[in-house]
N, C-alpha and C positions, 0 to 999 in steps of 0.2 A: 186537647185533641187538635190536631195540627185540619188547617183546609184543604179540600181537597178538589176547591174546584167553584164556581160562580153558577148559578143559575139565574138568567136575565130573561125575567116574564112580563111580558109586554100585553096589553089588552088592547084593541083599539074598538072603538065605537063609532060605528058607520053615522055618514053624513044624513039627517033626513032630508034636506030641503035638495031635490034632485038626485034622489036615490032611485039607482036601476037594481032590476033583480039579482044582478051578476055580479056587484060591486064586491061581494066578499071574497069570490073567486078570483073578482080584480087585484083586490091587495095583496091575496095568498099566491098568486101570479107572480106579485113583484117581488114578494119575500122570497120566495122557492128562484126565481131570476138571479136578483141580487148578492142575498146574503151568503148562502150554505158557503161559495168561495173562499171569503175572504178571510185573512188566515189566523189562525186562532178557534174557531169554530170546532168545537169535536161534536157536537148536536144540536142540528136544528128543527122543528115542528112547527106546522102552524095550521090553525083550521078554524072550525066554528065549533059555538057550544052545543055540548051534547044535550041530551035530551032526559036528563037523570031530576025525576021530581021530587025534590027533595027543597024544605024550607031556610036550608042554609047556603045553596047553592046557587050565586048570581048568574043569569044567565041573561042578564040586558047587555054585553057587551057583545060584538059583530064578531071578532077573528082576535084569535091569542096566537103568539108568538111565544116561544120554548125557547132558548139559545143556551148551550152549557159550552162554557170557558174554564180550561184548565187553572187560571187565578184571573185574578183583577187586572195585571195587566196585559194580559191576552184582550181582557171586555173594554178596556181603552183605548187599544188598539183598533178595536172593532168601529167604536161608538168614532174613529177620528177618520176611518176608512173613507177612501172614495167611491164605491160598491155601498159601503151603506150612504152617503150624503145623496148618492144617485138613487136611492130608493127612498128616502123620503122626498125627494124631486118631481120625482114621478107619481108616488103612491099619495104626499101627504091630501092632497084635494077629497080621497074617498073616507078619510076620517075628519069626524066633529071633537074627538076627545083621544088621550091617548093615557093611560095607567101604567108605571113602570114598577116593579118589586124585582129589586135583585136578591138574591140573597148566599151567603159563602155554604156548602157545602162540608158538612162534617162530619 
């Protein structure tokens, strides 16, 4: 079965040590600013975790990130952008940790 596409899920995990209330909105700010652009991109998401109680469900991370790329070199293209190096410039200070899973599409 041929791919049909990249899904680049990004978690990031808020800073504690001078953490304000709004920092999640801060990063989803500079995500929603930066990335949607920059070319390659056919969807982007980003928000906090839901609220679904459930025992398999990580919800320690601050703000996920969705991106789906037509293939892999569309997400190269992304990952070497200046819209993206300018958003981890700006955003990386509000994360402590950052989790990447891409994965192909079939």
């Amino acid at each position: 079965m041929p791919n049909t596409g990249l899904l680049h899920m990004v978690y990031f995990w808020l800073r504690e040590e001078g953490r304000q209330p709004d920092d999640a909105q801060k990063l989803i700010d500079g995500i929603k600013r930066n990335l949607p652009q920059i070319p390659g991109v056919l969807r982007l998401e980003a928000g906090e975790p839901a609220t679904t109680p459930r025992d398999v469900v990580d919800h320690s991370y601050g703000v996920a990130l969705l991106v789906e790329f037509a293939d892999e070199e569309a997400h190269d293209v992304y990952q070497d952008h200046p819209d993206h190096l300018v958003f981890i410039e700006e955003c990386h200070s509000l994360w402590s940790r950052v989790q990447v899973y891409d994965s192909l599409i079939r």
